[in-house]
N, C-alpha and C positions, 0 to 999 in steps of 0.2 A: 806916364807910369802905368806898368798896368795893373788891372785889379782884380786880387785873388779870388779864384772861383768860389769861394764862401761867402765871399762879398757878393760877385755876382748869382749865386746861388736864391740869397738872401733876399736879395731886388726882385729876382723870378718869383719867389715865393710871395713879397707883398702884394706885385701886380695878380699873380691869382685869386688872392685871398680880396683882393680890391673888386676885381672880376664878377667872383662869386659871391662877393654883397652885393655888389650891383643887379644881376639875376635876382635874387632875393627878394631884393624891395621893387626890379620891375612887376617879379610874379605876384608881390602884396596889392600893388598897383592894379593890375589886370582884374584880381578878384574882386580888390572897392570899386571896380566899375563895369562889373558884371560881363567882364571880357575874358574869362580864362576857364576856357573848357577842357577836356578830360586829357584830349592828346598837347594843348600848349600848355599844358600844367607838366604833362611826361615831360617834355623836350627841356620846358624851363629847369627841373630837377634832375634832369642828365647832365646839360650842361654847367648848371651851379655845381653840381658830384664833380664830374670832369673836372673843373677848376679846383673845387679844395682838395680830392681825392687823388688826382692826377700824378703819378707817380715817373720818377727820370731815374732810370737805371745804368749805371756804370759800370759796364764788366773790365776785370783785368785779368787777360790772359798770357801766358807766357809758361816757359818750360819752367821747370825747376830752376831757383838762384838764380833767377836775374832781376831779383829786390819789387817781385810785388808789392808785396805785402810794407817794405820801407816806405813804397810811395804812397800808401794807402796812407801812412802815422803819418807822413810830410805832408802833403794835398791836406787830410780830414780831422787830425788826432793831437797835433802838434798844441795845441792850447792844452792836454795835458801834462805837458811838461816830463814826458816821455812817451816810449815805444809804445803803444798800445797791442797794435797785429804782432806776432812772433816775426822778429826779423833776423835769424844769424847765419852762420855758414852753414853750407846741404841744405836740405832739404826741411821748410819749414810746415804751410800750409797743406796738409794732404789731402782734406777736401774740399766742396766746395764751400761756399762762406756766405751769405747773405748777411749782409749789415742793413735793418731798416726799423722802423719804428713804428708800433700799432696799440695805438692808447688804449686800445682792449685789453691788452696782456700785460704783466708785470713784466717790468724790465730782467731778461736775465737769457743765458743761453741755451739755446734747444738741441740736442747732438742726436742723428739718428744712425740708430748700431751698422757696422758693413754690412752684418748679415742678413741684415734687410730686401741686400738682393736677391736672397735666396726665396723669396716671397714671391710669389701672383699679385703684384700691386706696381703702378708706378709712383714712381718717384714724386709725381703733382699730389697723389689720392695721400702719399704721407704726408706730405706737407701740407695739405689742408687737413689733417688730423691731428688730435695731441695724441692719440696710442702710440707707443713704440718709442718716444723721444725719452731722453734723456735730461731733465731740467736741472740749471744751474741759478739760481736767485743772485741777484747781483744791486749793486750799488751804485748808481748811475757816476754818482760824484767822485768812484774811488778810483783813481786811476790805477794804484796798486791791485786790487782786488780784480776790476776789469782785465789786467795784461796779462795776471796769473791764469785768469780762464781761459781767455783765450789760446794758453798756451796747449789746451786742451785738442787743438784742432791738426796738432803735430804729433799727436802721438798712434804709435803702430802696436801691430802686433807681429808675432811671428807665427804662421799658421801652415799646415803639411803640404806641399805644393800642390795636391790633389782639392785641397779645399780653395787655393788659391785662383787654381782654374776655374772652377764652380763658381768665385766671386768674380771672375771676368780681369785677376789680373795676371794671369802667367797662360801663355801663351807661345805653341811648341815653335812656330815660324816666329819666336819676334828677334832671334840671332843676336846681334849684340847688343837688343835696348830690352834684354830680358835682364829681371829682376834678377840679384844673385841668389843663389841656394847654398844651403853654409850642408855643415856637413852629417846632419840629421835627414837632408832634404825637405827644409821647413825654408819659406821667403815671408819676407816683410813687407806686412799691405796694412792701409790704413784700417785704423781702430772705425772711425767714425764713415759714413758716406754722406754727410750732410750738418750742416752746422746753418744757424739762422740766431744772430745774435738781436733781441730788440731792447734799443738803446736811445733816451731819449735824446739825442744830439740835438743841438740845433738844425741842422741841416736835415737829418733823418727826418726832425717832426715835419719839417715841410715835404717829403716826399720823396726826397733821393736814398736811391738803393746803391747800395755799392756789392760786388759779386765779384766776391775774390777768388777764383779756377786753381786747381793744381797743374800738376803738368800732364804731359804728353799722354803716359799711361792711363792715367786716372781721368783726364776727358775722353778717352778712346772705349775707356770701359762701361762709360757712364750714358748711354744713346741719349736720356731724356734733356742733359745739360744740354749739348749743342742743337736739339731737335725745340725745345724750347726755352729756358733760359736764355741761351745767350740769341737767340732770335728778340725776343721782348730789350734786348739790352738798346739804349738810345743812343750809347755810344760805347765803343770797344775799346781799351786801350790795350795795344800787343807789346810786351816790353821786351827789350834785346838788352843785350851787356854790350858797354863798349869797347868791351878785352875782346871779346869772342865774335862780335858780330853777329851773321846771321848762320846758326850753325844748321846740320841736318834734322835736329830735331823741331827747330822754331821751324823752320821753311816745311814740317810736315804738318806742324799744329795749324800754320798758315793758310796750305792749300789744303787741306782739311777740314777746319772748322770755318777759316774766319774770311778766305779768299774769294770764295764763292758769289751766289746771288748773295742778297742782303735786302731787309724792310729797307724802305727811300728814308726813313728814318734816323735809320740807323749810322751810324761816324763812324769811320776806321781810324786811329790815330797811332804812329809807333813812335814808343818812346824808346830810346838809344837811352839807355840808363850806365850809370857808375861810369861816368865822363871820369870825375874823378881819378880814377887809377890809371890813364892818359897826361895827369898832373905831375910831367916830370923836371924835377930842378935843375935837369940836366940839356933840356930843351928850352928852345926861344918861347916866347907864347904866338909867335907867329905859328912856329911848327908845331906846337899842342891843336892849336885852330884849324891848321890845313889837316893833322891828324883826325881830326871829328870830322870837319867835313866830309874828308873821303871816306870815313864808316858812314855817315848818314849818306852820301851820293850812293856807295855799293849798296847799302839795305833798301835802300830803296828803288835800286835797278832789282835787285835782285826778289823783291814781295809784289814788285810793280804796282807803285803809290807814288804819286807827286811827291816831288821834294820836299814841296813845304810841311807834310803828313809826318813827317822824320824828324823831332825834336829832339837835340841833345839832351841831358836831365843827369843831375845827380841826386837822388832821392836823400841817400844818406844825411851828407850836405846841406842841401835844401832843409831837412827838417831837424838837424844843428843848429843849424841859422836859425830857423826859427824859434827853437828854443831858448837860444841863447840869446834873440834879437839883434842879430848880426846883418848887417843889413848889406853889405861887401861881400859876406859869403855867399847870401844869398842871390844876391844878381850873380854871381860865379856858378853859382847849384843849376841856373838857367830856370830852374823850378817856375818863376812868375809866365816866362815867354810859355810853359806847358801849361799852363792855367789859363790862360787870355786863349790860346785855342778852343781847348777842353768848353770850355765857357762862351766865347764867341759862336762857337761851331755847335756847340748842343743845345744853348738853352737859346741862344734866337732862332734856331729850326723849329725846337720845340713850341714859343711861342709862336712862332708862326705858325703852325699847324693847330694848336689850342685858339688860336683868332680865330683861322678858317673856320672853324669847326663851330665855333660861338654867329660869327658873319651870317653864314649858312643856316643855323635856326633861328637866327633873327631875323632875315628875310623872311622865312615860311612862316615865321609868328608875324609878322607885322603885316605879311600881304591876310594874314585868315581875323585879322581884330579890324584891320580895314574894310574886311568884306561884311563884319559884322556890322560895322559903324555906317558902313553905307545903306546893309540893306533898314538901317533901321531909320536913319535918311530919308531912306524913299517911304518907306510905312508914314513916317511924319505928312511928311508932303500929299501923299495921297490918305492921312485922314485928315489935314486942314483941310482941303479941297472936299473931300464928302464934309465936312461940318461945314462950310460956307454954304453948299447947297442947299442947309436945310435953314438958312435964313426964311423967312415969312414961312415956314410948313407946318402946317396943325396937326395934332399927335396923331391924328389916323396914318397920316402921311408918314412920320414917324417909326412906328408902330409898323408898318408896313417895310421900312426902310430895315427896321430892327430885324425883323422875320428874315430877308433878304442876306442880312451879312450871318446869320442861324444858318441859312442853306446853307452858304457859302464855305463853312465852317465843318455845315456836315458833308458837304462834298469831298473836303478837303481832307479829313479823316478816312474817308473812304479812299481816296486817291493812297491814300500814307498804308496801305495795303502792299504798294509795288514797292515802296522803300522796304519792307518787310523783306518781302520775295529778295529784292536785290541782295541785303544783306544773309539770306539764307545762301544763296548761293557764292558771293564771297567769302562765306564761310566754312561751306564747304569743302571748296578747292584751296584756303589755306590751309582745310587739315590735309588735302592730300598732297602737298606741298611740305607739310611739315611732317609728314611722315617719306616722304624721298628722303629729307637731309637729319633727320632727328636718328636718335640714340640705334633705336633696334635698324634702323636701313643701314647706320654705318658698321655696323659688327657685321652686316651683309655683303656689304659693300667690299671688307678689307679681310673675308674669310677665306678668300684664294688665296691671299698673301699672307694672313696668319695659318693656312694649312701647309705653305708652302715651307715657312718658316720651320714649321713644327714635325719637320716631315726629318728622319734620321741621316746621319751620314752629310756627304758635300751636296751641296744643295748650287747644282750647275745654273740652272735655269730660272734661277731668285729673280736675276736685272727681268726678265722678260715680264716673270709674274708681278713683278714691282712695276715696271710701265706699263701693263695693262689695268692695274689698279687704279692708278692714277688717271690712266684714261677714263675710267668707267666713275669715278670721283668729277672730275672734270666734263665729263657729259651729262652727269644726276645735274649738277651747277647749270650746267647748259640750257638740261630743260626744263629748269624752275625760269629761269630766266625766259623762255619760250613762253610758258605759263604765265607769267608775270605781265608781259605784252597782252596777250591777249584778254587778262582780267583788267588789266589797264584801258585797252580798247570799249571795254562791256561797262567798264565805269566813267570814260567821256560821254557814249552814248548816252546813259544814264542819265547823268548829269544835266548833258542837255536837256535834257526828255522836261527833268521836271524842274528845269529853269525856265523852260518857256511856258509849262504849265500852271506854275506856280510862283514864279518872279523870283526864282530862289537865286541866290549867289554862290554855286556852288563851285569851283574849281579841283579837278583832281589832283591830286600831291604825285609830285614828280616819281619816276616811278624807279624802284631800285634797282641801281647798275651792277650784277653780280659781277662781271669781266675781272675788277679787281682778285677778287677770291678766288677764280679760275685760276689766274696769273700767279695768285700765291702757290695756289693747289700746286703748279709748275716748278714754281720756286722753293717750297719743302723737299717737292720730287728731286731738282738736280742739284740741291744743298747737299742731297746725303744719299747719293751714288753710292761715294766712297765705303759705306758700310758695306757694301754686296759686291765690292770689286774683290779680284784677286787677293787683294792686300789681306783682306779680313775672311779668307774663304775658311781657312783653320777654327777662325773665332766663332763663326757663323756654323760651327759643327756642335757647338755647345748652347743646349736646349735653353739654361739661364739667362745668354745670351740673347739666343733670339726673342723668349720671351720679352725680356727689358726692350729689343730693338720694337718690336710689335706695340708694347704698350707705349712707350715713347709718340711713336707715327701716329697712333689713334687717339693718342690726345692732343696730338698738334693740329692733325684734320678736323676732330670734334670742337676746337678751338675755332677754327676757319668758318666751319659749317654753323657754328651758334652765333656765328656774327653776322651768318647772313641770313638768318631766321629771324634776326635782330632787327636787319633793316626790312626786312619783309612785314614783319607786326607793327613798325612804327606806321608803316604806310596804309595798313587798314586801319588803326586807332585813326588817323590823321582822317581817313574817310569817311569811319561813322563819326567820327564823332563832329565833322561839320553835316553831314545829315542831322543827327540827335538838335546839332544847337541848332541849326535854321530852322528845324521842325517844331521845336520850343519857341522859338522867336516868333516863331506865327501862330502859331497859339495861343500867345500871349499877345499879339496884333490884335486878332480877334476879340479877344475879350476886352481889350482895351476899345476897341470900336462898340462894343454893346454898352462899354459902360458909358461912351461921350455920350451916345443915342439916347440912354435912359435919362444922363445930365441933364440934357438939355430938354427932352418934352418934360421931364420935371418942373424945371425952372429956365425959362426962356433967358434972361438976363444970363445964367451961366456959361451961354454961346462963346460973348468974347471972350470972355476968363478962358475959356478951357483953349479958343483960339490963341492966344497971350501965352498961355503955359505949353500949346503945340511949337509955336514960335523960340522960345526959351529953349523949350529939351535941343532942337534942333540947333542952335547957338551952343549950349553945351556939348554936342557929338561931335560939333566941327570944333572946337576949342581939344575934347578930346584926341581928336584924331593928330591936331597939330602934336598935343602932348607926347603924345605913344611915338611919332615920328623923331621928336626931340630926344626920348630917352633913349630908342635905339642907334640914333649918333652919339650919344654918351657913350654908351655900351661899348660900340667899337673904337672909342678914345677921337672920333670925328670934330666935339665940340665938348666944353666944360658943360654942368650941371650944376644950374644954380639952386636949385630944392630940393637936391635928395640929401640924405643926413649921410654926412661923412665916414666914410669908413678908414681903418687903422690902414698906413702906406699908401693910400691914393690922395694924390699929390692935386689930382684935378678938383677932385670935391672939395679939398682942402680952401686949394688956394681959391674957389668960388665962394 
C-alpha cells in the first residue's frame, strides 16, 4: 500500500530534525574538548541550518483549468474537511501563490498590488520586503475563513487596454490567446501579482513550499517566476486535463518554461488529471483503461518524458474520498500511485543530496580534529622524552634547559611573521576576487545587456548581446577559478614551508570547484532564449517589460555569483583558521613545557607525577580520537549511538 506524501513528508522532516540534533551535540562535544575552531564551528552551523532550515518546494504548473489548485486541497488540505485553494469552473488562481510557513510572521495572507510592475524593483526585492503588500490576518484553525481569503487570489480587474500593455498583459502579436476587450476597450488582468500565504500546516512547519503558477499569460509576463522561482522548485508538477490532452497552450508553457535545462535536482512529473470525466457508464472499464492509457502514452510522446513521468489522477476524486474516507474512491482517484512518486522521486533525492552534503563536512571536520589530536600526540611524546632526560639534572642544567625552550619560543614568534605576510596576501587577492563577482562588477558585467534592453523600438540584436554577456559572466567565473589554483598552489607551498619548520599539521582545504556555476551560468542562458526570440520580439518593444526581463536575469546571476563567493570564503576561513589553531596550540606547547621544567627543578619527586599525567593526557587523546570517529558514523546513520541523548523521530538513538 502506499503512503501518502504527508506521511512521507513527515518521516523526511523527523530524520532532519534527528540530523540537526545530532550536529548540535557533536558541535557541544567538539567545544568540551577543546576541538572546535572558528571555520568547524561555521560548517557545523550550516549544516545543522541546512537540516532544520532546509526547504522542498513543489511547483504546480499548468494552463488555465486543468485543476491545480484541486490537487493542491487533495495532496495538502483535505484534513480540512473542504476546498481550501479556489477550485471551480474558468479560470481560478490568477497569480502566483506561495503556500509556506515562517514562525516570524503571523499567520495570514500577503497580496502584492499588479501594479507593482510598474516599479524599478523585482519581484525577489518585494518579496523580501513588507512595503507594498497587502495583509490579510487569518486563523490557522478556520477552514471557513482560510478558503474565503484565499478566494482573494481570483479576483481581476478590468483596466484600459493601454494600461494592460504597460502591465505585460496584452500584447499586439498574441492573435488568438489575446485577452478579450469588451467594448469600452478595457481587458481583464489580475488584481494581485503575487500572493504568499503563511500558514502553519503541519507539512509547511517542516519546510515544504507549494507554488501554485497561473497560466500561460501570466507566467509569460512574469520574467522573475520562471528565471527564479520555478528554478528553486525540487520538483515540478505539469497538470494536463484528460478531456483535452495536451493542447497548444500546455505544449507552449512546456517548451517554454519547464522543457528545457533543469537544476539535477529538480523532477519533472505530469499529471493527466480529471480521469474522471473519461468515467463512462456506457463503456467497459477495459475501454475507460485503454482510454487513459493512450492519453498518457500520446502526452508523453508528445512533452517527450518516460512513461512512467505521466500519471493518471483525478484531483477532484481523490480529495472526496478523502474527505469523506472513502477508501474505493480513492484508489479509483489513482491519487495515492501520484503521491508514492511525488515522494519516492523528491524526498529520497533530496535526502540524498542533504547526506551528501552533511558526509562531505564531516569528512573535512574529522580529518582537521584529527590533525589536532595528533599534533597534540606528538607534543606529548616529545615532552615525555625532554622530562625523562632530565632525570639525575641539577637545576643549573635545568635552568639552562628552561632558557633553551624561551629561545625556541622566541624564534618561533618571530617565524609567525611569514604567517602574517601569508595571510596579508590571501587577503588581498580574495578582495580582488570578490570584487570580479560582487554586486558593483555585476551591474558592469550585465550593462551591455541592460543598455541593449533599454534601447527603443525592435531590439534585432538582443540574442547576440545576450550571449555575449554571458560569455563575459562565464569567463569572470573562469578567472577566479584561474585565481583560485594558483592561491591554492602558494598555500601548499606554504604549508609545507612551515610544516617542516615547525612540525605543524597543516593541510590545505580542497580547493573550490567553480565549473558547476559556469555550467549554471550556461543553463540560465539557454533556459530563457525564448524571451528574445521572434516570439516575444513585440513584448521586448515595451520598456516595463524589459526592465522586469533585466531585473529577473540579475538576480538570478547575483544568486549564482554569491554562492560562489560562498565557496570561496569558506576555504580561506578553513585556512586561517587551522593556521590561528596550530599557532595556539604551540604556544600553548611551549608554555606547558616551561611549566614541567619549573615543576620539576622545584620538586624532583614531581618528575614521575607529571610523567604519569603526560601518559594519561595521551590515553585520553587516543580514547578521544576513537570518540570523534564514532560519532561521525552515527552521523551518517553508519552505526547506532549509545551516549548521545535522544532526539524526537530518531529511531537509532531511541532504540540505543
Amino acid at each position: 500500500m502506499s503512503v501518502p506524501f504527508s506521511q512521507q513528508f513527515e518521516q523526511h522532516g523527523a530524520w532532519r530534525r534527528s540530523l540537526a540534533h545530532r550536529l548540535r551535540w557533536l558541535a557541544s562535544w567538539l567545544g568540551d574538548n577543546d576541538l572546535l575552531d572558528d571555520a568547524v564551528a561555521e560548517r557545523l552551523r550550516d549544516a545543522e541550518s541546512l537540516m532544520r532550515d532546509s526547504r522542498v518546494m513543489v511547483a504546480f504548473v499548468a494552463e488555465f483549468s486543468r485543476g491545480k489548485s484541486e490537487l493542491i486541497n487533495a495532496l495538502f488540505f483535505a484534513d480540512y474537511g473542504r476546498r481550501i485553494m479556489p477550485a471551480s469552473a474558468g479560470r481560478t488562481t490568477m497569480c502566483p501563490v506561495e503556500l509556506r510557513h515562517d514562525a516570524g510572521q503571523a499567520p495570514g495572507l500577503r497580496l502584492l498590488p499588479i501594479d507593482t510592475r510598474l516599479v524599478p524593483r523585482s519581484l525577489q526585492q518585494w518579496r523580501e520586503s513588507s512595503e507594498g503588500w497587502t495583509g490579510i490576518a487569518l486563523s490557522p484553525d478556520d477552514g471557513e475563513q482560510l478558503a474565503a481569503a484565499m478566494q482573494k487570489v481570483a479576483e481581476v480587474d478590468r483596466v484600459p487596454l493601454e494600461r494592460a500593455k504597460a502591465l505585460g498583459f496584452w500584447r499586439d502579436d498574441a492573435g488568438e490567446d489575446a485577452l478579450p476587450v469588451d467594448a469600452h476597450r478595457h481587458v481583464e488582468v489580475p488584481r494581485w501579482r503575487h500572493a504568499v500565504l503563511n500558514l502553519p500546516h503541519p507539512l509547511l512547519e517542516q519546510g515544504l513550499v507549494i507554488l501554485d503558477t497561473p497560466g500561460l499569460n501570466a507566467i509569460g509576463a512574469e520574467p522573475e517566476l520562471t528565471m527564479s522561482l520555478l528554478p528553486q522548485a525540487h520538483a515540478v508538477l505539469f497538470i494536463l486535463g484528460a478531456d483535452t490532452g495536451v493542447t497548444r497552450s500546455d505544449l507552449a508553457i512546456w517548451r517554454e518554461h519547464l522543457g528545457g535545462a533543469a537544476p539535477a535536482v529538480a523532477s519533472r512529473i505530469v499529471a493527466l488529471n480529471k480521469i474522471d470525466t473519461l468515467w463512462d457508464s456506457l463503456s467497459a472499464p477495459g475501454q475507460i483503461e485503454a482510454q487513459i492509457e493512450r492519453q498518457c502514452a500520446l502526452s508523453a510522446d508528445m512533452l517527450g518524458v518516460p512513461r512512467r513521468r505521466v500519471l493518471p489522477v483525478s484531483a477532484q476524486k481523490g480529495l472526496q474520498a478523502r474527505i469523506a474516507g472513502d477508501a474505493p474512491l480513492l484508489q479509483a482517484s489513482r491519487l495515492p500511485a501520484l503521491e508514492a512518486l511525488l515522494g519516492q522521486g523528491l524526498l529520497a533525492e533530496r535526502e540524498a543530496i542533504l547526506r551528501r552534503a552533511v558526509e562531505g563536512g564531516l569528512d573535512a571536520l574529522r580529518a582537521e580534529a584529527q590533525r589536532i589530536l595528533r599534533l597534540r600526540q606528538r607534543e606529548l611524546t616529545e615532552q615525555g622524552m625532554e622530562l625523562e632526560g632530565l632525570r639525575g639534572k641539577n637545576t643549573a642544567t635545568l635552568r639552562h634547559m628552561m632558557r633553551r625552550v624561551e629561545q625556541e619560543q622566541s624564534e618561533f614568534e618571530a617565524g609567525a611573521e611569514r604567517v602574517s605576510a601569508l595571510r596579508a596576501v590571501l587577503g588581498k587577492r580574495m578582495r580582488e576576487m570578490q570584487a570580479v563577482l560582487g554586486p558593483t562588477a555585476l551591474r558592469s558585467d550585465m550593462a551591455q545587456f541592460a543598455q541593449a534592453l533599454g534601447r527603443p523600438g525592435i531590439k534585432l540584436q538582443l540574442a547576440q548581446v545576450y550571449a555575449r554577456t554571458f560569455d563575459g559572466l562565464r569567463t569572470n567565473l573562469g578567472d577566479v577559478q584561474a585565481t583560485m589554483a594558483e592561491l591554492q598552489a602558494m598555500l601548499h607551498a606554504a604549508f609545507r614551508q612551515l610544516n617542516a619548520e615547525h612540525g605543524f599539521a597543516l593541510q590545505a582545504p580542497a580547493e573550490p570547484d567553480l565549473s558547476k556555476y559556469i555550467a549554471e551560468m550556461s543553463s540560465i542562458e539557454q533556459s530563457h532564449l525564448h524571451y528574445l526570440g521572434m516570439g516575444n520580439i513585440l513584448r521586448l518593444v515595451q520598456s516595463e517589460f524589459c526592465e522586469r526581463l533585466a531585473q529577473a536575469l540579475s538576480s538570478r546571476v547575483r544568486t549564482v555569483r554569491d554562492a560562489a563567493l560562498g565557496e570561496i570564503e569558506d576555504w580561506r576561513r578553513s585556512a586561517f583558521s587551522q593556521m590561528d589553531r596550530q599557532m595556539n596550540e604551540r604556544r600553548a606547547t611551549y608554555a606547558r613545557r616551561v611549566e614541567s621544567m619549573a615543576r620539576v627543578r622545584d620538586a624532583a619527586s614531581s618528575l614521575d607525577e607529571r610523567l604519569a599525567e603526560l601518559a594519561g593526557q595521551g590515553a585520553q587523546l587516543r580514547a578521544l580520537e576513537q570518540r570523534l570517529r564514532d560519532l561521525c558514523e552515527v552521523l551518517v546513520g553508519r552505526k547506532p549511538e549509545p551516549g548521545a541523548p535522544p532526539a524526537a523521530g530518531d529511531t537509532q538513538l531511541r532504540a540505543a
